[in-house]
N, C-alpha and C positions, 0 to 999 in steps of 0.2 A: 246857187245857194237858195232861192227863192223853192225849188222842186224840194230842199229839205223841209221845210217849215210848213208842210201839208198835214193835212187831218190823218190820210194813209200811213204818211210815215213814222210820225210821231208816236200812231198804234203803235204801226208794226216793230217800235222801238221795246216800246214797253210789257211789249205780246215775247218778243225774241230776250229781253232781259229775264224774265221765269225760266226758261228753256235754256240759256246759257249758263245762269246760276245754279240749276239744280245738281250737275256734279260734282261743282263746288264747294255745295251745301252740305250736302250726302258726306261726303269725305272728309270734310272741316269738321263737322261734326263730331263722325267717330274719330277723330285724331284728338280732339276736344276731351273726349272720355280717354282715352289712350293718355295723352300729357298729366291729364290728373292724374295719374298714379305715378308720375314720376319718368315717364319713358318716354325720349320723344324719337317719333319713328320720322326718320328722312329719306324713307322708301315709297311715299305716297307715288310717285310719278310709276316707276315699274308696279306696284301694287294696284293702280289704275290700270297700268297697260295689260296685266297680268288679268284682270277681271274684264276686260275690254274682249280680251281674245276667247278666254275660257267661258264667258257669256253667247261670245260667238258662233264659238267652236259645237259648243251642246247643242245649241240653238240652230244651226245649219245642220247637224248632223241628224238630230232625231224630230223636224221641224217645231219643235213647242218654245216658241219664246221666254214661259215661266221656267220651263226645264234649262233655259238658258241664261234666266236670273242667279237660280240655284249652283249652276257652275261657275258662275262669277263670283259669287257669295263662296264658293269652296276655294276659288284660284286665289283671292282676296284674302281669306280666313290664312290658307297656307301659307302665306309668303309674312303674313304675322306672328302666324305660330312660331316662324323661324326666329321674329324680328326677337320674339319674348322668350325664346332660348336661349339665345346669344347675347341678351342682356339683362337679362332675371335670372338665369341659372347660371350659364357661365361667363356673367358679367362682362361681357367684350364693350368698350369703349361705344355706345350707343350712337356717335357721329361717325363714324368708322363701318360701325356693324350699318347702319341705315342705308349707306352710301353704298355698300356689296350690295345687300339686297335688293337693293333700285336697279344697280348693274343685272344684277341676277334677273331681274323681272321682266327688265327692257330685254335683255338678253335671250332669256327664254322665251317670252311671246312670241318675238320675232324668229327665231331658230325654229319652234314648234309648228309653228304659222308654214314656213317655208317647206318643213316636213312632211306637211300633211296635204297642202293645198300644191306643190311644185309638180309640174307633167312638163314632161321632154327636156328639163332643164328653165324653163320660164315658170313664172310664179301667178295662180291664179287668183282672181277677185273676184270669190262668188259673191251672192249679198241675201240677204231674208227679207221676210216681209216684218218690217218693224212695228213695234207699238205703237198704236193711234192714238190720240188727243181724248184725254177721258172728260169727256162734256158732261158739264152737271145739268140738270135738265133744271126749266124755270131761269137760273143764276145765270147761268150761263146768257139767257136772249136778254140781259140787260144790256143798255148801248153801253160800247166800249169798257166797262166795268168788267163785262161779263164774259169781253172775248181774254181781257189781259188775266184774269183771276180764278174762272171756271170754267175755261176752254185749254187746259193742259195735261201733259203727260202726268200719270198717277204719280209715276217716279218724283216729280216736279210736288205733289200733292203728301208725297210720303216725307221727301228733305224738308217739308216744313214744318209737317206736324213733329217730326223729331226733334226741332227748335226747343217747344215747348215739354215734351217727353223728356233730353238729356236736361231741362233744367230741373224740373221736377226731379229727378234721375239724383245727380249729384249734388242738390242743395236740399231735397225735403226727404230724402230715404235713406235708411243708415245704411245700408252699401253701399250708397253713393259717397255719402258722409266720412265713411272710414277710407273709401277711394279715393277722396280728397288730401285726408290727413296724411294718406302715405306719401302721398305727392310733395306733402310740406315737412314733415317731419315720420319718417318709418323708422325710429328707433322708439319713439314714444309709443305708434302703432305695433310696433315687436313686443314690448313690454308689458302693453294690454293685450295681448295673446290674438292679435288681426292676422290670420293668415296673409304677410303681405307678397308672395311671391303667388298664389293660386289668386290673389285679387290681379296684379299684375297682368300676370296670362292673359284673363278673362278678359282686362280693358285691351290690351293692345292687340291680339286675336280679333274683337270686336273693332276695333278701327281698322284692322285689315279686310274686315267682310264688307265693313261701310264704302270702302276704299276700292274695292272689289265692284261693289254694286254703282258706287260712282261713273266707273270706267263702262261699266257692261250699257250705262244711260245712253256713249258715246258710239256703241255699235248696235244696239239694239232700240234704240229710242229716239234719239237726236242722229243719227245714222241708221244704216242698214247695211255694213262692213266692216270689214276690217284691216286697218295698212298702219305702216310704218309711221310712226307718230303721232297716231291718231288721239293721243293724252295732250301734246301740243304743250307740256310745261304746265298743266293744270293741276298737279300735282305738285309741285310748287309754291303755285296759286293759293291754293288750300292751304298749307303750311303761313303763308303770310297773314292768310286770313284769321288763322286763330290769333295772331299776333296781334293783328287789328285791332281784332276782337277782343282784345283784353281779356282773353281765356273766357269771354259770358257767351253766353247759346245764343243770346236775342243780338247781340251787336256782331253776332260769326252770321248773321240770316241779312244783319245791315250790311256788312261786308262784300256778303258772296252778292246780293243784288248793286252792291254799288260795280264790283267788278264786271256783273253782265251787262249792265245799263252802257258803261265805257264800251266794253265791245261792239254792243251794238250799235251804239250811237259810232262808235269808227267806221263800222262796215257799213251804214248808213251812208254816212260822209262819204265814202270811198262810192258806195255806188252813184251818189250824185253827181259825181264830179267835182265834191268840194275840193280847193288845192292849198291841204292840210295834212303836216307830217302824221299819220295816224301811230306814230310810234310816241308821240308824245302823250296821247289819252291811254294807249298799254303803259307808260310809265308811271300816269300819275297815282293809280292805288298804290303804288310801291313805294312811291313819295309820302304817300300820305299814311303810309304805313311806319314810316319813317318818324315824321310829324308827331302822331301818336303816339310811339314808344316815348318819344321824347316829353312831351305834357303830360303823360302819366306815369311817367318813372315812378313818383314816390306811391301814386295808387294802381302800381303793375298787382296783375292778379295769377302773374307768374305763379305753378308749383316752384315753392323754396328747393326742391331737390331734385330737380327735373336737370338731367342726363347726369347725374351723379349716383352710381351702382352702390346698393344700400351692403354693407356687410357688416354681418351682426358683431356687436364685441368692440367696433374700430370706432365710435364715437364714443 
């Protein structure tokens, strides 16, 4: 126990919580924008795996790693486009449709993966040369400050500035504004003449690309492969987190760091030899997510109409 409670480790806790948050972050996010408008997508976990492999797949085949954002950003984008067909246009039951689509995502990464990389019957593991640590110059040679906060992957550097972007976003711009309103009331927003099926699209497409780009962190960034469950339930994760979160941008960035913090401090613990269930610090944001819904019932910042399929005439 004494080997935990060093200067090294305690860093490297708080260095590896940035780096485990960030696809977290990334994803919660645009799920965050995605919910406001009423639509909650339960495909984050295959829409991760789906951007995980098709960030990969670019990215091994033509070597440019951004060429391999971009594919993530499409496989990501895709698997949303579907989500906001199937519950914007042809209204399918939103927990239903989520659940195929996750199937679908898991599904085809791994089917795709086996197609393209399988020789003689065995399954390969190539791997890229992944993105580096984008070091701010000056910030960065601060002691310890500067390795935890200006010593990280940009990816890491972008999940957060979009913190403060998606608040901006849907609380000070009227497309955010009206994006909000459909989320609580799209009969009132149908009546003021708000396109709310083209807002729709646009948010839940946009958490599919967020979600996308989450996954592609996990082989292009935080990895440099890609295998069979490489999302790990992190797409899940995200979904909890906007719950946390109380649907706000700034408490989904408290969230996704208190989740990395646990991890890291488990894998900590696990390498020291402490003799500590590490399933019980994976449980407790779930607990504590728990916790919260429950003391903020009556100030939940739930959409009123979130996975309930708006149809014009029937209210």
């Amino acid at each position: 126990m004494e080997d935990f409670f060093t200067y090294s480790v305690i860093l490297g806790i708080f260095v590896a919580t940035f780096k485990i948050a960030t696809p977290l972050l990334i994803a919660a996010t645009g799920e965050l924008v995605a919910e406001a408008s009423g639509i909650l997508n339960l495909s984050l976990e295959g829409t991760m795996t789906m951007g995980a492999f098709s960030g990969f797949l670019i990215a091994n085949e033509t070597g440019n790693l951004w060429l391999g954002l971009v594919g993530a950003a499409v496989g990501g984008g895709a698997l949303g486009l579907l989500m906001a067909v199937m519950t914007a246009t042809v209204k399918v039951n939103q927990i239903v449709a989520g659940l195929a689509l996750n199937i679908l995502g898991l599904g085809g990464a791994f089917f795709w993966y086996r197609s393209v990389y399988e020789e003689g019957g065995a399954v390969a593991f190539p791997t890229v040369d992944r993105f580096q640590t984008a070091t701010i110059p000056l910030l960065s040679d601060i002691p310890a400050v500067g390795e935890v906060f200006f010593d990280q992957h940009w990816l890491t550097y972008f999940g957060i500035l979009m913190v403060p972007a998606t608040f901006i976003f849907l609380n000070r711009t009227k497309y955010g504004l009206e994006l909000r309103s459909i989320g609580h009331n799209p009969e009132a927003c149908d009546m003021r003449g708000v396109g709310i099926i083209s807002r729709q699209y646009t948010a839940v497409i946009y958490g599919g690309v967020m979600a996308g780009l989450g996954g592609a962190y996990l082989s292009l960034a935080g990895g440099n492969q890609f295998f069979d469950d490489i999302v790990a339930g992190r797409g899940w994760i995200a979904l909890a987190i906007v719950i946390f979160g109380n649907w706000r941008a700034s408490w989904i960035l408290g969230g996704s760091l208190l989740f990395g913090f646990l991890e890291a401090t488990q894998l900590s613990l696990q390498a020291s030899g402490v003799d500590l269930p590490y399933q019980l610090l994976l449980a407790l944001p779930f607990l504590l997510t728990i916790v919260a819904l429950v003391f903020n019932r009556s100030r939940s910042q739930v959409p009123l109409s979130l996975t309930i399929p708006y149809h014009r005439g029937e209210r």
